[in-house]
C-alpha positions as a LaTeX table, in Angstrom:
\begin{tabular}{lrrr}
\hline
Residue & $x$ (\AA) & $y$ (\AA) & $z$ (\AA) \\
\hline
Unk1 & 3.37 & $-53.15$ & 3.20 \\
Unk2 & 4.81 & $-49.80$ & 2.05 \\
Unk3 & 3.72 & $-47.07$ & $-0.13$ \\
Unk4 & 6.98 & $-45.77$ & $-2.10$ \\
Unk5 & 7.72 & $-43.08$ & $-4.61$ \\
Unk6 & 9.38 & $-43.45$ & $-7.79$ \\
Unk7 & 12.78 & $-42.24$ & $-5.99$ \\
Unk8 & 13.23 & $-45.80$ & $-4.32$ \\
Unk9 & 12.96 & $-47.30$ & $-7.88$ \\
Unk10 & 15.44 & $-45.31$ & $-9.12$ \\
Unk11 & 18.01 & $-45.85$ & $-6.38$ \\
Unk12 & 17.59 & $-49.19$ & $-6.58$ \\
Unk13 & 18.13 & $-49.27$ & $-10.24$ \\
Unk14 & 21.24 & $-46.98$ & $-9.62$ \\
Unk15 & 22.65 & $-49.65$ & $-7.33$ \\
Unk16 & 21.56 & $-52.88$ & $-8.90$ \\
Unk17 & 19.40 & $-54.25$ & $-5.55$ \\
Unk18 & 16.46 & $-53.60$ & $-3.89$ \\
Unk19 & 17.75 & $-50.79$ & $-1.76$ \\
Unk20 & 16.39 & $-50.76$ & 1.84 \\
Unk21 & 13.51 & $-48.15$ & 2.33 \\
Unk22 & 14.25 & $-44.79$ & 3.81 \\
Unk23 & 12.27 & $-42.26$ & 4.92 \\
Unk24 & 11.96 & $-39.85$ & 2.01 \\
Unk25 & 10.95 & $-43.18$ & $-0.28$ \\
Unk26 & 7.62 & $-43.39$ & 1.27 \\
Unk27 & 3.98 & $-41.58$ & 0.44 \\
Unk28 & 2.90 & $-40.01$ & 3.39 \\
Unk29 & $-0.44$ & $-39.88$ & 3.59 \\
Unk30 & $-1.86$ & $-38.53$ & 6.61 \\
Unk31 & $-5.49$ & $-39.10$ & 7.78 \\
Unk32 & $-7.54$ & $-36.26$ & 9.43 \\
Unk33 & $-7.70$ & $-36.02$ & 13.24 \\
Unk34 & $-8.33$ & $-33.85$ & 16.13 \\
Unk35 & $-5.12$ & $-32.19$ & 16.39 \\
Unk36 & $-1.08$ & $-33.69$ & 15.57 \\
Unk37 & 0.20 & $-36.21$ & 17.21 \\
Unk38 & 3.49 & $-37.57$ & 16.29 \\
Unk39 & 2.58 & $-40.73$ & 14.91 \\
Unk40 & 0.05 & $-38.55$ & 12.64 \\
Unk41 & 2.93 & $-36.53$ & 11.34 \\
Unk42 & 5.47 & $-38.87$ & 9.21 \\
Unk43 & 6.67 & $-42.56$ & 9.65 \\
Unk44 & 9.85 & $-41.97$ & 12.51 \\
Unk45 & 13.34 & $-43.60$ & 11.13 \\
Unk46 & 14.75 & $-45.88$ & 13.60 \\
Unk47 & 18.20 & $-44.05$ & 12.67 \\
Unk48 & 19.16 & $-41.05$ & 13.99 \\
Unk49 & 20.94 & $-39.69$ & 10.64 \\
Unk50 & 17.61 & $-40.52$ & 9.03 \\
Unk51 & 15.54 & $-37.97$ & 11.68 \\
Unk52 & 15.85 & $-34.03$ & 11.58 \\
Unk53 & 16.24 & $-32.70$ & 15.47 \\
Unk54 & 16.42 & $-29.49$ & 16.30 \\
Unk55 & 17.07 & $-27.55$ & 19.12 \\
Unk56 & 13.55 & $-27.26$ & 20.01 \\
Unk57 & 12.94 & $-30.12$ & 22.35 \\
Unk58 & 8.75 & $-30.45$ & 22.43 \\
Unk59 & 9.09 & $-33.58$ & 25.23 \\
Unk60 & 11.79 & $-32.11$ & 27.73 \\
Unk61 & 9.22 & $-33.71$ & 30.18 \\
Unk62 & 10.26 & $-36.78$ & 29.09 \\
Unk63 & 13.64 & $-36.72$ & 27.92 \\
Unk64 & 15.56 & $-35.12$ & 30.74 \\
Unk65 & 14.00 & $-37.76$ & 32.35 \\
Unk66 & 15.51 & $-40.72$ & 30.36 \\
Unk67 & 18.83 & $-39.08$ & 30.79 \\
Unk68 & 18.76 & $-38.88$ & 34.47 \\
Unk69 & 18.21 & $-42.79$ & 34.00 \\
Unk70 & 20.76 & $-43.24$ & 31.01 \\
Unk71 & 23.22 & $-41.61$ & 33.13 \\
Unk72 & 22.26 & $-43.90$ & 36.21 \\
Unk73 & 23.15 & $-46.79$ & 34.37 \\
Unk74 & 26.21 & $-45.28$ & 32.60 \\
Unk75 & 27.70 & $-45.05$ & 36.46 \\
Unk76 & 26.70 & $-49.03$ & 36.62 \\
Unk77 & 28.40 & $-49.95$ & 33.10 \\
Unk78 & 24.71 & $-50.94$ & 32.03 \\
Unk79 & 25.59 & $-50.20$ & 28.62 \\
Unk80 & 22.60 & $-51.86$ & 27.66 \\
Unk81 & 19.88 & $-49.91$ & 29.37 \\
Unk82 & 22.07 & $-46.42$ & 28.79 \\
Unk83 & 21.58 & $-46.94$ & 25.39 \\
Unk84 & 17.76 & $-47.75$ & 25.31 \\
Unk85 & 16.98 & $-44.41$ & 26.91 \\
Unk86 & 19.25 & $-42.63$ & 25.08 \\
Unk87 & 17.87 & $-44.08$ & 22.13 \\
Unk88 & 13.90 & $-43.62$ & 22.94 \\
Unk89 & 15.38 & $-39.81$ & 24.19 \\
Unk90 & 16.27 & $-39.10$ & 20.90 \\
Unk91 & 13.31 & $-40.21$ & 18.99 \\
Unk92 & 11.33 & $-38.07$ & 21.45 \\
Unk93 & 13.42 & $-35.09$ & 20.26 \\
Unk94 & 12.80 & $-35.29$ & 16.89 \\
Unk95 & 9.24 & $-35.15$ & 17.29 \\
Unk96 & 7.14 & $-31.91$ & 16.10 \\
Unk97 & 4.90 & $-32.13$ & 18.89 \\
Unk98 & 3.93 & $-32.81$ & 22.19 \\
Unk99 & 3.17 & $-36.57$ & 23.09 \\
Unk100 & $-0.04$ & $-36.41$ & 25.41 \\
Unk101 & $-0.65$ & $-40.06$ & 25.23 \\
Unk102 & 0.59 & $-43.63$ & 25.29 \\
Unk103 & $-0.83$ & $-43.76$ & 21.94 \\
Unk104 & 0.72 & $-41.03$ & 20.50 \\
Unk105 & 4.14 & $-43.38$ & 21.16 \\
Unk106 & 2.74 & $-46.93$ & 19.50 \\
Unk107 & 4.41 & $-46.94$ & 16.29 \\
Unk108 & 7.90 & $-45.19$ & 17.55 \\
Unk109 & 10.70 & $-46.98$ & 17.43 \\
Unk110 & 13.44 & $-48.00$ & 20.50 \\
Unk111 & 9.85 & $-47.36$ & 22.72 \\
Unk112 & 10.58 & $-50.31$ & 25.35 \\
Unk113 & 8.59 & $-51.33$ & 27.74 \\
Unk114 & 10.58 & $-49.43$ & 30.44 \\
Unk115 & 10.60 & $-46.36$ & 28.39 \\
Unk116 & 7.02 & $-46.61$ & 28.41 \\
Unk117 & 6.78 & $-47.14$ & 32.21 \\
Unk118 & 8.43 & $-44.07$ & 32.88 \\
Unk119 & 6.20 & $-41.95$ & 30.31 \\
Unk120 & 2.93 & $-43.79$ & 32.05 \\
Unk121 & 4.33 & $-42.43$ & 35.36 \\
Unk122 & 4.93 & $-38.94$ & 33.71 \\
Unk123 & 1.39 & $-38.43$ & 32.08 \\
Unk124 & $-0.30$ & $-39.91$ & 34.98 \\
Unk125 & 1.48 & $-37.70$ & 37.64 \\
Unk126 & 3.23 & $-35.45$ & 36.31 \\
Unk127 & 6.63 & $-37.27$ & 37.03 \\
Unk128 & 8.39 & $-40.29$ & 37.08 \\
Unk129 & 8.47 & $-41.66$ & 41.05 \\
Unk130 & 12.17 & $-44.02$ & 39.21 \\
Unk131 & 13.72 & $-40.62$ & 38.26 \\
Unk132 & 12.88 & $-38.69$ & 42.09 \\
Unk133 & 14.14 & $-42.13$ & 43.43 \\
Unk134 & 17.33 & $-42.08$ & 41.85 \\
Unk135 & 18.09 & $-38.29$ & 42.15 \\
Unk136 & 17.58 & $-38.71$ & 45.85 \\
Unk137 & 20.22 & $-41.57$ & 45.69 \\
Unk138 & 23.06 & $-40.43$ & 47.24 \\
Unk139 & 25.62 & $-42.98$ & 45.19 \\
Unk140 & 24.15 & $-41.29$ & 42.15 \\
Unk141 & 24.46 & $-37.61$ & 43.86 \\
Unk142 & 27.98 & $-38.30$ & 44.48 \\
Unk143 & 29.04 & $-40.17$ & 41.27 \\
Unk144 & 27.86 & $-37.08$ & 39.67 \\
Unk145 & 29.06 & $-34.40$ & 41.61 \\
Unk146 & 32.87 & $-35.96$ & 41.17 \\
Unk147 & 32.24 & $-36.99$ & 37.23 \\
Unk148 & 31.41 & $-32.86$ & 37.07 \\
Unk149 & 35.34 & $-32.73$ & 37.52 \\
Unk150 & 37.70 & $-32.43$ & 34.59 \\
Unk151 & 39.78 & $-35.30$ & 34.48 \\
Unk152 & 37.32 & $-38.18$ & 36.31 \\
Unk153 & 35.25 & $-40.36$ & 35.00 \\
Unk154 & 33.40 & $-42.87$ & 36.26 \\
Unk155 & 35.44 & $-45.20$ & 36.64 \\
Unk156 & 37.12 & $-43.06$ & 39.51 \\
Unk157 & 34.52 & $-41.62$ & 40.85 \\
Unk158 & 33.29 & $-44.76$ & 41.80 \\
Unk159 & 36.51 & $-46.08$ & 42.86 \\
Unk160 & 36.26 & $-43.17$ & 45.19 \\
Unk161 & 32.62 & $-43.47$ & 46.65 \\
Unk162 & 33.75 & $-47.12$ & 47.48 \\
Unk163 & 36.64 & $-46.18$ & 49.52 \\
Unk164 & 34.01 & $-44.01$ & 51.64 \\
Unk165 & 34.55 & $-40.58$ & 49.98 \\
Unk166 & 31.67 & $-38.58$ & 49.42 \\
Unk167 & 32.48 & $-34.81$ & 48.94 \\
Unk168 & 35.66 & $-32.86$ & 46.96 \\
Unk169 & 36.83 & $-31.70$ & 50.87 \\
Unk170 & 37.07 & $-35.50$ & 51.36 \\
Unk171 & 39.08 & $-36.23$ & 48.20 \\
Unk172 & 41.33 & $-33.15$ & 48.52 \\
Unk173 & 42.40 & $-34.45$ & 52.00 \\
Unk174 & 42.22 & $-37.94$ & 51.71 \\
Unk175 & 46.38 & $-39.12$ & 51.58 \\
Unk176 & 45.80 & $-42.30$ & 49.63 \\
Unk177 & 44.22 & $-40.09$ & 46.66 \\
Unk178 & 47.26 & $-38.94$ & 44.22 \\
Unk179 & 45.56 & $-36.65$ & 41.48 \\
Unk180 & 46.80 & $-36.42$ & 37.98 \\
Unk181 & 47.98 & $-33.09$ & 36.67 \\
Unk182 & 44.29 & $-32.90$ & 34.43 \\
Unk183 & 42.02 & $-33.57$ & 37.78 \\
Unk184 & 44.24 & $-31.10$ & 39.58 \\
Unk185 & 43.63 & $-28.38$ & 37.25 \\
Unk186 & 39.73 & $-29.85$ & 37.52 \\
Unk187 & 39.86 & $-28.63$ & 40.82 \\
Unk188 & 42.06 & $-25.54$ & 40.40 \\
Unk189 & 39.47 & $-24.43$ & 38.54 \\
Unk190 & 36.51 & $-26.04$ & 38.94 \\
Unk191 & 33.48 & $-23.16$ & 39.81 \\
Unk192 & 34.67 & $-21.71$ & 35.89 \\
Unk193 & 34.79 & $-25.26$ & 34.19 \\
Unk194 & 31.84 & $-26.42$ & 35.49 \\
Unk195 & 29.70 & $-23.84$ & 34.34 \\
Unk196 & 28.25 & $-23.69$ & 30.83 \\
Unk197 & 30.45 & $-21.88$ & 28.23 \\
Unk198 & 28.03 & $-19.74$ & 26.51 \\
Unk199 & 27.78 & $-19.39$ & 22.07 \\
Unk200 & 29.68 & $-15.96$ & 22.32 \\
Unk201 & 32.83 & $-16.92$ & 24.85 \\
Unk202 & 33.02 & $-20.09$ & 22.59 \\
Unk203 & 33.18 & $-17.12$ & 19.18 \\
Unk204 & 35.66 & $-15.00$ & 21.03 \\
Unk205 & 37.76 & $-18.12$ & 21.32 \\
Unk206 & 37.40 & $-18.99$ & 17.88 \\
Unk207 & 39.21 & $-15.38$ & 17.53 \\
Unk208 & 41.71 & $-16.37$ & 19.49 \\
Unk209 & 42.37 & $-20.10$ & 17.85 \\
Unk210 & 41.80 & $-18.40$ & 14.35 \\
Unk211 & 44.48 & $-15.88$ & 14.91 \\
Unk212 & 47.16 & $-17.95$ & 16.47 \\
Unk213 & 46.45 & $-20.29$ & 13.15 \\
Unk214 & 47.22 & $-17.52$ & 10.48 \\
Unk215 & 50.48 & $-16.91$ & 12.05 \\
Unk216 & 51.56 & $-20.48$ & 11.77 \\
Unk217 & 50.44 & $-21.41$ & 8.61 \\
Unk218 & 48.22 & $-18.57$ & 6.40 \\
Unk219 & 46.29 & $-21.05$ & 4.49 \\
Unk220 & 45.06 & $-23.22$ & 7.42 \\
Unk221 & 41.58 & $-24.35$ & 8.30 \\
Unk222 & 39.98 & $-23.82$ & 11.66 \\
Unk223 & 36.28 & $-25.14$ & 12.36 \\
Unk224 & 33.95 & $-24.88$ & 15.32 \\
Unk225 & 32.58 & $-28.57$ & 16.19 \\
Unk226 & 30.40 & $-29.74$ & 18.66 \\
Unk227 & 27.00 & $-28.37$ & 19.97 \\
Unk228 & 28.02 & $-24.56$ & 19.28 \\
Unk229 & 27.71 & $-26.13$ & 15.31 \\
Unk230 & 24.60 & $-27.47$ & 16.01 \\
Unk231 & 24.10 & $-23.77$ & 17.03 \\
Unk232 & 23.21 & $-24.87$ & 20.16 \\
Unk233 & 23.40 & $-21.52$ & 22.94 \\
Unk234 & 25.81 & $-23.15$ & 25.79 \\
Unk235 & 28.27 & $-26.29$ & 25.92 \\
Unk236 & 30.84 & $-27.42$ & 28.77 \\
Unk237 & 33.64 & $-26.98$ & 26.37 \\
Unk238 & 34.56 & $-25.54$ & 23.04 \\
Unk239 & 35.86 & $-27.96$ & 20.25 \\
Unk240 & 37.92 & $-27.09$ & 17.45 \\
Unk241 & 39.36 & $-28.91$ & 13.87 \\
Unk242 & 42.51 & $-27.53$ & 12.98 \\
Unk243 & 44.30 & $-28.59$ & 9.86 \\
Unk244 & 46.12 & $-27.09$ & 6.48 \\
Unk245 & 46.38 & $-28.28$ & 2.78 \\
Unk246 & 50.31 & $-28.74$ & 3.31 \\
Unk247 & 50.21 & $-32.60$ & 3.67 \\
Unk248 & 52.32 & $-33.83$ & 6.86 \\
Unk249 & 51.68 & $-30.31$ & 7.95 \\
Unk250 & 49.09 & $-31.01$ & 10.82 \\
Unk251 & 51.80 & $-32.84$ & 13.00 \\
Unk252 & 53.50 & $-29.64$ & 14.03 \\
Unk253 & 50.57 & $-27.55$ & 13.75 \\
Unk254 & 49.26 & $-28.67$ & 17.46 \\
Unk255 & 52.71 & $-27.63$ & 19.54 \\
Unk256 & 52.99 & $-24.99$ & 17.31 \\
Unk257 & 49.98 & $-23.55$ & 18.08 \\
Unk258 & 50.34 & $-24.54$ & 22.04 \\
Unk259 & 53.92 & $-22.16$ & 22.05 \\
Unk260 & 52.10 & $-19.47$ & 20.67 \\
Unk261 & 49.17 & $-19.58$ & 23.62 \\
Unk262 & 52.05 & $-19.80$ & 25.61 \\
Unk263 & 53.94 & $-17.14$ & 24.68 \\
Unk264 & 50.60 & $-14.71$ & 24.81 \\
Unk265 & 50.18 & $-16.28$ & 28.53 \\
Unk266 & 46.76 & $-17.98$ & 28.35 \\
Unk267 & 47.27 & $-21.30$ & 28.43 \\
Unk268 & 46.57 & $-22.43$ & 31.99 \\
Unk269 & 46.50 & $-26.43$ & 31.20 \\
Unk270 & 48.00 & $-28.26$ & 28.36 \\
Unk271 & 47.47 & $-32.25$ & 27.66 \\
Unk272 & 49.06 & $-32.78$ & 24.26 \\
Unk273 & 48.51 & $-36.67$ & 22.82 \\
Unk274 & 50.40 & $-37.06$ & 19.34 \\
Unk275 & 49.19 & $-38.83$ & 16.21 \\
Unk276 & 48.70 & $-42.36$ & 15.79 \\
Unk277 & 47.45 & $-42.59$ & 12.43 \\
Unk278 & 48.21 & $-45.80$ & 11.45 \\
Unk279 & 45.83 & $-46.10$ & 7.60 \\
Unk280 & 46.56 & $-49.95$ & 7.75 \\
Unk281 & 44.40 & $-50.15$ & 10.84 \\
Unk282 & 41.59 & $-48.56$ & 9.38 \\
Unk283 & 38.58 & $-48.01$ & 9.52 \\
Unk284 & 37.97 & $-48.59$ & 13.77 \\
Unk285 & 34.87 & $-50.68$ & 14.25 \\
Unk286 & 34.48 & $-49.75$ & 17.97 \\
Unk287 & 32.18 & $-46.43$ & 18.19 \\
Unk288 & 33.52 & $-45.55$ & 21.40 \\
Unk289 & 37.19 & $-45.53$ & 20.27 \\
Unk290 & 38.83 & $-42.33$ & 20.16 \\
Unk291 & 40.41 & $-41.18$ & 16.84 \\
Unk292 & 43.86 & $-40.86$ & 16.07 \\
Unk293 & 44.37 & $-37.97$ & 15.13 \\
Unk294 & 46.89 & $-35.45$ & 17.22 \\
Unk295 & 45.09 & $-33.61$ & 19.66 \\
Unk296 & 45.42 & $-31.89$ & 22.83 \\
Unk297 & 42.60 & $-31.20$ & 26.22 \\
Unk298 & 43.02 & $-27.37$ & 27.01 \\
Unk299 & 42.56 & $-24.70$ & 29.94 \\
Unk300 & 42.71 & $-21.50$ & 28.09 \\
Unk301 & 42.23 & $-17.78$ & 30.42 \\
Unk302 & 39.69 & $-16.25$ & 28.64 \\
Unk303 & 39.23 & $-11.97$ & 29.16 \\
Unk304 & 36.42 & $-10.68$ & 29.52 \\
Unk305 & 36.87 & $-7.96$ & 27.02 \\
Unk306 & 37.67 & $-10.81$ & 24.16 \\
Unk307 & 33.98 & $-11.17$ & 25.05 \\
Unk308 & 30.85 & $-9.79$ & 23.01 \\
Unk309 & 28.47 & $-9.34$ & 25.99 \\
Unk310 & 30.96 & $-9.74$ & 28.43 \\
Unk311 & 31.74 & $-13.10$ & 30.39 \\
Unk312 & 28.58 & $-15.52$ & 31.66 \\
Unk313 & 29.42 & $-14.40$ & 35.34 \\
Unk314 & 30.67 & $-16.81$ & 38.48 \\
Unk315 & 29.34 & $-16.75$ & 41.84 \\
Unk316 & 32.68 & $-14.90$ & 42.57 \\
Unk317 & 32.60 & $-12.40$ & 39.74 \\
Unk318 & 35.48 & $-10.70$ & 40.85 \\
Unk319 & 38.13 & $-11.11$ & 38.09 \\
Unk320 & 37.54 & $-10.43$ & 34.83 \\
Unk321 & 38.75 & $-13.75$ & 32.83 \\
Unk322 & 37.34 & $-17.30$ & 32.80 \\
Unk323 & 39.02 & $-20.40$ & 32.38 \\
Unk324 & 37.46 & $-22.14$ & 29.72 \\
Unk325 & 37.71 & $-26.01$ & 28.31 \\
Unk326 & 39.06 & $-25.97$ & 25.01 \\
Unk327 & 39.24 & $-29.07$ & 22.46 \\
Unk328 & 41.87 & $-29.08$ & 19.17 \\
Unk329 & 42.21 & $-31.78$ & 17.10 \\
Unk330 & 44.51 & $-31.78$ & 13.85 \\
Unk331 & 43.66 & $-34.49$ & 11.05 \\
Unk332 & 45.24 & $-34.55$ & 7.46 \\
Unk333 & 43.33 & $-32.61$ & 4.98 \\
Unk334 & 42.40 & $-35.70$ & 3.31 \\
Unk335 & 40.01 & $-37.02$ & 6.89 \\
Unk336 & 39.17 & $-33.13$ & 7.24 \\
Unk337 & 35.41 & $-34.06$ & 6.31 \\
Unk338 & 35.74 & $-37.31$ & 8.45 \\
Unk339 & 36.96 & $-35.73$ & 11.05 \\
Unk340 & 34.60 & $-32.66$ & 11.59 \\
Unk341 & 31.33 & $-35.01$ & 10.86 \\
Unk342 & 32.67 & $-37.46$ & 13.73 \\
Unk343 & 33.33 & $-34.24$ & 15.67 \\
Unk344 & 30.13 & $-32.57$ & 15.20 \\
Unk345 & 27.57 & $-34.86$ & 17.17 \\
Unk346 & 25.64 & $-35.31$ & 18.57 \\
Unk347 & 26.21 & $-38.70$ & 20.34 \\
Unk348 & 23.21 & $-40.45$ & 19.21 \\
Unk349 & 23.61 & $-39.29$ & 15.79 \\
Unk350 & 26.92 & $-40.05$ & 14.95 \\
Unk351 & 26.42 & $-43.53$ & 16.79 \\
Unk352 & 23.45 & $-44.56$ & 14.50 \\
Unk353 & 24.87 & $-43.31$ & 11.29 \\
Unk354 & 27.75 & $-45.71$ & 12.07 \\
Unk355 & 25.07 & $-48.53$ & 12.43 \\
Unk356 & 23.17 & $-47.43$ & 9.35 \\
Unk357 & 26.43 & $-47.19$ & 7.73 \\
Unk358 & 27.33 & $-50.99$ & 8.55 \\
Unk359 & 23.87 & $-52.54$ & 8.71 \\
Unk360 & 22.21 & $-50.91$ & 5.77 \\
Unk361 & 24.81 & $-50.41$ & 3.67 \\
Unk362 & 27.53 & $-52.43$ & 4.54 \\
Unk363 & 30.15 & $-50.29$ & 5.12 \\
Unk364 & 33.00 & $-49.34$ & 8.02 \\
Unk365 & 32.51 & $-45.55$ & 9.43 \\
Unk366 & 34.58 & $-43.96$ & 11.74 \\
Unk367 & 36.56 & $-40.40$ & 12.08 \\
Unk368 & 38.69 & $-41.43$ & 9.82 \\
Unk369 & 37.31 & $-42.72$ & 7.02 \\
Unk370 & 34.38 & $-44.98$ & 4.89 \\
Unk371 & 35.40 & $-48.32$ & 4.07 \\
Unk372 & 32.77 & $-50.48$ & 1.90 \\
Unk373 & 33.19 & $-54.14$ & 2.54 \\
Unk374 & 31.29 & $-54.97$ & $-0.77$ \\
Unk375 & 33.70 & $-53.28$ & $-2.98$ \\
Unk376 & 36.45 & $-53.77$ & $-0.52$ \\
Unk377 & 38.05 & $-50.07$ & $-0.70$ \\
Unk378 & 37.60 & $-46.79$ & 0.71 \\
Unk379 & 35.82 & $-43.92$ & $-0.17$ \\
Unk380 & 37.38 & $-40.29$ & $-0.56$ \\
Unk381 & 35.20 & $-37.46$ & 0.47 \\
Unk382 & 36.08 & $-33.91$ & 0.42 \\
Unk383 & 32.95 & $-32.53$ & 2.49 \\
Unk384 & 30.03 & $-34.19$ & 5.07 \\
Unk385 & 27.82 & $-34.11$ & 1.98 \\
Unk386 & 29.86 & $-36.51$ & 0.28 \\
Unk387 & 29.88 & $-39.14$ & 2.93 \\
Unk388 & 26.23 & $-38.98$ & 3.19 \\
Unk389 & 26.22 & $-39.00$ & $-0.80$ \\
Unk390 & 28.22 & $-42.42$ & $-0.32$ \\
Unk391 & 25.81 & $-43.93$ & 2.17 \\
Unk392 & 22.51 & $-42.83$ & $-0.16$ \\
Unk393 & 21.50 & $-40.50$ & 2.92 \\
Unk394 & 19.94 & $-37.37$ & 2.25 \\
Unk395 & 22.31 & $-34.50$ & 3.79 \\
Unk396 & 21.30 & $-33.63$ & 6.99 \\
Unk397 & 22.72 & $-30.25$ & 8.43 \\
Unk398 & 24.71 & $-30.06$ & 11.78 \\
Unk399 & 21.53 & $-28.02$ & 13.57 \\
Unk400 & 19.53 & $-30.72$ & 12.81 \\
Unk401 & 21.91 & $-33.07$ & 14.34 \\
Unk402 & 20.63 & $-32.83$ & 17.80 \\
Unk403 & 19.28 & $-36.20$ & 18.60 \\
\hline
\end{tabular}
């Protein structure tokens, strides 16, 4: 049984049903105690998009474990168990404390018992004896260490451990291996794009994008997505939204802007994939399916003097640029707010508001659009407030995104 406010009664009303119960529907009535625990705090959403996460992770302890174990399984295809941890991981991070306990954990959801073998481990000992196991594994060292490569995933990396390869020398002189253009540049460059990209390299790049934009097209639209909007500090690559209101416009926008990088010689890598828009297939209902919008997988040379700070420094440190990862994608103006909500993250939270989106509410998210299968049409939104507006979620901004 649930307390509720009046603001449940009046969403129902508004939408003729019982409406299912959301967080900021219930009373919360907290009971004195020795100190806060996060079960003392507020009732925990099972849904991401229903759970404010900030930067400030109180259980780090915890959660880098679970995603030394989520990863594990990733390399396996255990999509199954990835998910769990990922899932208890980011209910973790949107707590406002410190758990201390097993208690502290009863009434939180996606808490399996797995989850909650590892956390024994951690509050008994200090760590979890699974995680030291499987970071000593040297299938896992080596899966990682080539996945850490622009351009392989796991799929190859462990297509490359099984024909006996276990370091880059071995892969670089191994005849049978044939590298695509995107691994060879991973490699090319690989002590600058596998270190972090820091908030003000991914700003002076933003410059950069931002300028070569106004000279195309005056009126266009350029957003920062990804963890630097979640004002996160570092990320492994920068993301960026381009579009304009000129409809049929953001087709050309892409090369267009590639010529001009060109032309001002910093564009070390190029991968350029073209629309496939097709609104008749819409909306995707596979979360892991990439949109289709045109977009293109960057190596931009990035001076050190663009820089405010200067450059976050290599172990060579003896030029003075950085090749940098750098993500455009161009949607109409119309999937603009689709587009940079899908883009945004993080992982877990975009994944959960697509199952909110379909379980509680049944309707079809993806990057592209909102479809409701009750009314049987799709829903326009200009902004990421409006899409939450559609789903009866309270807005949630992107720096509290980071489940």
């Amino acid at each position: 049984m649930l307390v509720l406010n009046i603001s449940w009664f009046t969403d129902s009303m508004r939408e003729g049903r019982p409406v299912a119960v959301e967080t900021r529907h219930l009373i919360q009535d907290t009971l004195p105690s020795e100190g806060p625990t996060p079960t003392s705090v507020a009732i925990v959403s099972q849904y991401a998009c229903q759970r404010r996460t900030t930067i400030e992770n109180n259980n780090s302890i915890f959660t880098d474990a679970f995603e030394v174990l989520a990863e594990s399984y990733e390399f396996s295809e255990l999509e199954g168990q990835c998910l769990a941890f990922r899932r208890a991981a980011s209910v973790l991070k949107s707590l406002p404390c410190e758990v201390r306990r097993q208690e502290d954990i009863r009434d939180l959801p996606w808490m399996g018992e797995h989850t909650k073998a590892v956390m024994e481990d951690i509050l008994q000992y200090g760590h979890s004896f699974e995680v030291e196991r499987m970071l000593s594994d040297k299938k896992y060292q080596t899966l990682k260490l080539f996945t850490s490569v622009f351009g392989v995933g796991p799929k190859t990396a462990d297509k490359w451990y099984r024909k006996g390869l276990r370091s880059f020398s071995d892969v670089l002189t191994e005849p049978s291996i044939h590298l695509n253009r995107m691994q060879q540049m991973g490699f090319l460059y690989y002590e600058d794009i596998s270190r972090a990209v820091s908030k003000a390299e991914a700003r002076a790049l933003g410059s950069i994008i931002d300028e070569a934009v106004r000279a195309i097209t005056p009126d266009g639209i350029l957003a920062l997505t990804g963890g630097f909007r979640r004002e996160k500090e570092f990320g492994h690559d920068v993301d960026f939204i381009v579009t304009t209101p000129e409809p049929g416009r953001e087709n050309s926008l892409l090369p267009d802007i590639i010529e001009r990088l060109k032309q001002e010689g910093i564009l070390l890598y190029c991968d350029y994939q073209a629309s496939t828009l097709d609104i008749s297939k819409l909306p995707c209902p596979r979360f892991e399916a990439m949109d289709h919008f045109a977009k293109c997988f960057l190596i931009l040379q990035l001076e050190g003097s663009k820089v405010e700070g200067g450059l976050s420094r290599s172990k060579e440190g003896g030029r003075g640029w950085k090749a940098v990862r750098v993500d455009l994608v161009s949607p109409p103006v119309d999937r603009y707010a689709f587009a940079l909500l899908g883009w945004t993250g993080s992982r877990q939270f975009e994944r959960d508001l697509r199952r909110f989106a379909r379980l509680e509410r049944q309707m079809v998210l993806d990057n592209h659009t909102l479809y409701d299968k009750t009314k049987k049409e799709f829903l326009a939104a200009q902004t990421e407030k409006d899409i939450f507006a559609h789903l009866g979620l309270e807005y949630i901004e992107p720096w509290q995104r980071n489940a």
